[in-house]
N, C-alpha and C positions, 0 to 999 in steps of 0.2 A: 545680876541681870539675867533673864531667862532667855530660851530662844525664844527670838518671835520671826513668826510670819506674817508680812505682809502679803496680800490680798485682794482679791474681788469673788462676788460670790459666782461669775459666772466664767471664771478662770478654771478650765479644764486643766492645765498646768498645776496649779494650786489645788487642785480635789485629789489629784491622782498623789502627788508630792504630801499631801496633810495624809493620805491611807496611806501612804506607807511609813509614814513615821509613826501613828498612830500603831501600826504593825509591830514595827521596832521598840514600840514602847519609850519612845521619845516623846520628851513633856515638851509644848511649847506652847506660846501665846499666840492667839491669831489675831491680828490686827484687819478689817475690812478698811482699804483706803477709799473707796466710795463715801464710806462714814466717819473717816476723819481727816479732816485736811489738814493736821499737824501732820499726820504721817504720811500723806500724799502727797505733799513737798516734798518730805526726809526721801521717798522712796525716790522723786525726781531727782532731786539733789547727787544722790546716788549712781542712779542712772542716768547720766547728762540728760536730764533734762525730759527722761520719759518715766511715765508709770507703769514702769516693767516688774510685771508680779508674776511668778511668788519672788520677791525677793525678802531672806533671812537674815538677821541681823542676830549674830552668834552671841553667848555670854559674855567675852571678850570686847565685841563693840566690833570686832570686825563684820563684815556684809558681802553675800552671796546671791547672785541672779539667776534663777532658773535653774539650782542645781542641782544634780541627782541624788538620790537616797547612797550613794556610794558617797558622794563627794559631803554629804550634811555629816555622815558616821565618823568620813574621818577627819572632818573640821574638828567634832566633838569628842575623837579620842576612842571612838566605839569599833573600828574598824581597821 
């Protein structure tokens, strides 16, 4: 399973968060949950019940809300 990123396109959070992994040379998926409502539940589900983006969803299956380029490197072993 790849990282993915959930999303909106108008999520300052998520622009600044996708350039620096893009930096890092961290591959991931981006998911926009405006455009899909399989994963706009998952991301509510997640987040009691909010669509709190960017939130990550690591190779492993575990899931992280709004976290910083330190805390994604050392989920993924990079840092």
């Amino acid at each position: 399973m790849p990282l993915t990123m959930y999303s909106t396109v108008w999520c300052g959070y998520c622009q600044r968060l996708k350039a620096q992994m893009q930096r890092e040379g961290i591959a991931f998926v981006e998911v926009d949950i405006e455009q899909d409502d399989v994963a706009a539940a998952m991301v509510e589900d997640v987040n009691g019940g909010n669509q709190t983006v960017p939130t990550l969803q690591f190779p492993d299956g575990s899931f992280a809300t709004n976290p910083s380029i330190g805390q994604v490197k050392e989920r993924l072993g990079l840092g």
